[in-house]
C-alpha positions, -999 to +999 in steps of 0.1 A: -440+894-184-425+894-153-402+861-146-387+846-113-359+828-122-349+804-087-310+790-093-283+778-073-263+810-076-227+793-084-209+806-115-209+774-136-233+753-157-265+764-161-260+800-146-239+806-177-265+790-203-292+810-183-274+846-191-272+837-230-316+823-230-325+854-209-305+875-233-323+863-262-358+868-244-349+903-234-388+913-239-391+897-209-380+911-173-362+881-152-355+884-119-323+858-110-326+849-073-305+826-051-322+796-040-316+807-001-338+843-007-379+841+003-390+868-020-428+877-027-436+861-056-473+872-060-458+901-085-443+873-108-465+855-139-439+829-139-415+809-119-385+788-135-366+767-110-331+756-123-340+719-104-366+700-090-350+699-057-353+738-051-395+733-055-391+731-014-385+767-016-415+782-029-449+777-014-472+751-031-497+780-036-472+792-066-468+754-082-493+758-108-475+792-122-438+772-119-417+757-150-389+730-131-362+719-146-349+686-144-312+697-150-295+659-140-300+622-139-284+620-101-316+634-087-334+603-102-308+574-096-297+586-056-311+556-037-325+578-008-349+599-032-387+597-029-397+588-066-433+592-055-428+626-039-412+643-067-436+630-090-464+649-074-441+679-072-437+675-109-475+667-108-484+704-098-465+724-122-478+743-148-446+724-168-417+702-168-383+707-188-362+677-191-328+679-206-330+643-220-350+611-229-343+594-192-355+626-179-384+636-199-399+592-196-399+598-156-413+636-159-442+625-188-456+599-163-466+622-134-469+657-159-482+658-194-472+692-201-439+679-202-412+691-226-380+679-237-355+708-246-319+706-240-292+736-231-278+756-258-252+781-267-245+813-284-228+792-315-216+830-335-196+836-302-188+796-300-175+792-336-154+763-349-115+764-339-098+756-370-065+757-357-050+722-337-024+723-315+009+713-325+010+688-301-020+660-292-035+675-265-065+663-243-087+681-219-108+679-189-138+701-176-150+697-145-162+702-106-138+675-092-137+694-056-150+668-041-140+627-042-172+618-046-176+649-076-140+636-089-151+598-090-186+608-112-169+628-134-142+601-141-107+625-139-088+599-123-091+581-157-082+608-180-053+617-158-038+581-157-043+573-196-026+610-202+004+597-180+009+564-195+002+576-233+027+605-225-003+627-239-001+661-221-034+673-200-052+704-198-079+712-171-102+738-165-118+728-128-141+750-108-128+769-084-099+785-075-083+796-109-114+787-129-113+801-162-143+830-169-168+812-191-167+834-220-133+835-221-129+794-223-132+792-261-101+812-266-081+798-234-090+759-231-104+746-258-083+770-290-054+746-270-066+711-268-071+685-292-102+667-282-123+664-246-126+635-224-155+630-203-158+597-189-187+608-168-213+588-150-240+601-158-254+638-171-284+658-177-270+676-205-233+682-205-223+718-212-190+710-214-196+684-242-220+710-256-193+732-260-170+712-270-190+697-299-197+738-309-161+745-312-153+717-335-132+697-303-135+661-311-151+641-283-150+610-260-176+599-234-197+572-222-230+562-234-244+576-199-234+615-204-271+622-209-288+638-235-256+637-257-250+595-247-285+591-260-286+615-291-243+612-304-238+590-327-203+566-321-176+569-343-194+594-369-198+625-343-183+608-307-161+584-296-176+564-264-156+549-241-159+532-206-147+541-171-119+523-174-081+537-179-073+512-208-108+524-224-098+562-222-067+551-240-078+531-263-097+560-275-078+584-272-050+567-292-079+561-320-082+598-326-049+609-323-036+584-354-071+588-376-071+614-393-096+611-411-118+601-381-110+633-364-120+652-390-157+636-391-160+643-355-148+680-359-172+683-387-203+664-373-201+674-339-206+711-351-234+703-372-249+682-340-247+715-321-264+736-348-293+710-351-297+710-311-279+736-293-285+771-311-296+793-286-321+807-306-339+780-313-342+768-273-351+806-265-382+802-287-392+772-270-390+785-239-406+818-246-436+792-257-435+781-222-436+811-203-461+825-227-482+795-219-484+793-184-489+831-183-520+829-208-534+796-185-526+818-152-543+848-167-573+830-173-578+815-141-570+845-124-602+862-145-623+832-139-623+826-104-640+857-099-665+853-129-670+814-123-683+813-090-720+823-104-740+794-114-758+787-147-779+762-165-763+752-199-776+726-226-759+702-246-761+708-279-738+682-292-739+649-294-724+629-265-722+589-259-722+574-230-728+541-221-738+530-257-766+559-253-769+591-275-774+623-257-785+656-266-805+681-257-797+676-216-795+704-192-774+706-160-762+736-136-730+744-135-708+774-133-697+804-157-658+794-157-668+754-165-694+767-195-670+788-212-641+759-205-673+734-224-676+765-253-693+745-287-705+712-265-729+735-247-749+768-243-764+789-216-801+788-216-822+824-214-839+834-179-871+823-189-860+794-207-842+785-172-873+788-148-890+766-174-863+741-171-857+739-135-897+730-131-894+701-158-857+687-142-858+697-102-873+662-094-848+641-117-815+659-109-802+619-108-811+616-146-794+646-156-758+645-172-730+649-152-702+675-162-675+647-158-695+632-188-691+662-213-654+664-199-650+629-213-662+638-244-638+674-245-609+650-236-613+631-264-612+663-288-577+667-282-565+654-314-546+667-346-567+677-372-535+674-396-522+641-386-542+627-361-520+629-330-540+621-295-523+650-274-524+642-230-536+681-227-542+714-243-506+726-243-493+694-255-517+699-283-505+735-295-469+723-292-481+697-314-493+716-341-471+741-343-448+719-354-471+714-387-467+751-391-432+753-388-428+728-416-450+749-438 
């Protein structure tokens, strides 16, 4: 399967989570372009975009073969943002992958095939740290090169609680002097004591991803995305508000609990094996690129078979209206009979001329296609558990689950 894979191109985030999923899909061939290339994208079965926002760069001709990403909650909460628009963006995708709750409630509303999954890590490379500095240590990860990046992120509140605690800071910013990714377990976080991200708001943090892998104790705020809606505080996270006396407050917590820290080193680990193995969100990625290849291939198959037209009968029973029907006959194409497979079949030559003859003068009394949809919409429910699913896909994801547990 050949995969586009449409990203911002800067070393940080997502580009580094994208080289450890692709690595684990390697029977797949991905194809990592900057957002600013035009490529021909004909020879691809699927496109991931890293964001929403880059969906302006491929033509809408391509939409129904696209997986988008909704990375971050600051898409969604900037005031000059067309809700409306990027709902019928989302609307034409084959799928939408949101990184937490907030996310996936907007997405769900304009896409059914809508997934939840959230980053994830390597976690035998991103092991616990069992040694702790000597001295209380915190840190700080982020993309403060901007004031308004610095404000979201919170650093100005870290920094001032570190002076006035006389707690000593470490920081690893992007940039200039940015530590290599895969060498930040051994060179940031083997040397702090716990991470402090009063952030304003997040898809889902990698940083606190990270953190939690390694064992690092950590404190947030109830709006760091998926981990502000998943953590639990006090038993795996500390959360704090965006204010200085907050920060310290917390900080101070950890630093003279003991036994507190030790639950957070302990819990946050088994957080990140529950929700961040890599493995695990490969395979449920894999299930959406094998998806939208399978829907893509069959469409591609039909639309030359389905433009011939047919006469089919129902064959089971449909109500409409408080009326039983069965037996009825309607044209319609090849593609739409096979998508109506065990509601109806194709009637013989013969059987056809002898049809038409009886229903040519009361077309108007014959059953309408929309009517048998109604009735295959209704069909999409668990067998197992009775779970009404919004579409096919949602359906399969749905029962696999029974099968997992088995």
């Amino acid at each position: 399967m050949n995969i586009l894979h449409k990203n911002f191109g800067v070393v940080w985030s997502w580009s580094e989570i994208a080289k450890q999923l692709f690595k684990e899909l390697q029977e797949h061939n991905f194809t990592s372009e900057h957002s600013n290339i035009n490529t021909d994208m004909e020879e691809y079965d699927v496109i991931l975009l890293q964001q929403i926002t880059l969906l302006k760069t491929i033509h809408k001709s391509y939409y129904n073969k696209t997986i988008v990403r909704l990375g971050g909650n600051k898409t969604f909460n900037d005031e000059g943002r067309n809700m409306e628009e990027l709902k019928e963006q989302m609307r034409q995708c084959f799928a939408v992958i949101a990184t937490n709750k907030f996310l996936y409630d907007i997405a769900i509303t304009a896409n059914p095939n809508t997934f939840l999954i959230p980053n994830g890590l390597n976690l035998d490379d991103w092991s616990v740290i069992k040694k702790i500095p000597k001295t209380f240590t915190v840190g700080f990860v982020g993309n403060i090169s901007h004031p308004s990046y610095r404000d979201y992120k919170g650093y100005d509140f870290v920094e001032q609680a570190c002076k006035e605690l006389n707690i000593p800071l470490k920081t690893a910013l992007y940039g200039n002097g940015q530590i290599p990714h895969n060498q930040m377990r051994e060179k940031f976080y083997s040397e702090i004591s716990c991470l402090v991200h009063p952030t304003k708001g997040e898809g889902n943090s990698n940083v606190i991803m990270e953190s939690l892998s390694v064992g690092i104790p950590v404190i947030t705020t109830k709006e760091a995305g998926f981990h502000g809606e998943m953590l639990e505080d006090n038993e795996n996270v500390l959360f704090c508000e965006r204010t200085v006396e907050s920060v310290k407050k917390c900080i101070e917590k950890l630093r003279n609990d003991k036994e507190l820290y030790h639950r957070l080193k302990m819990n946050g680990r088994k957080f990140a094996e529950e929700y961040h193995d890599i493995k695990k969100i490969a395979k449920q990625y894999d299930f959406l690129f094998q998806a939208c290849y399978e829907e893509n291939k069959n469409k591609g198959i039909q639309k030359e078979q389905g433009r011939n037209k047919m006469i089919v009968k129902v064959i089971k029973e449909i109500y409409e209206n408080g009326l039983r029907i069965v037996g009825s006959v309607f044209e319609t194409t090849e593609e739409r009979a096979r998508q109506l497979k065990g509601y109806v079949i194709p009637l013989e030559q013969q059987e056809e001329q002898q049809v038409k003859a009886v229903v040519e003068p009361h077309k108007d009394k014959m059953i309408k296609e929309s009517d048998v949809k109604k009735e295959e919409d209704n069909n999409l429910v668990c067998d197992v558990c009775g779970f009404k699913a919004k579409s096919k896909i949602g359906l399969i994801a749905h029962t696999r689950k029974h099968k997992d547990k088995k």
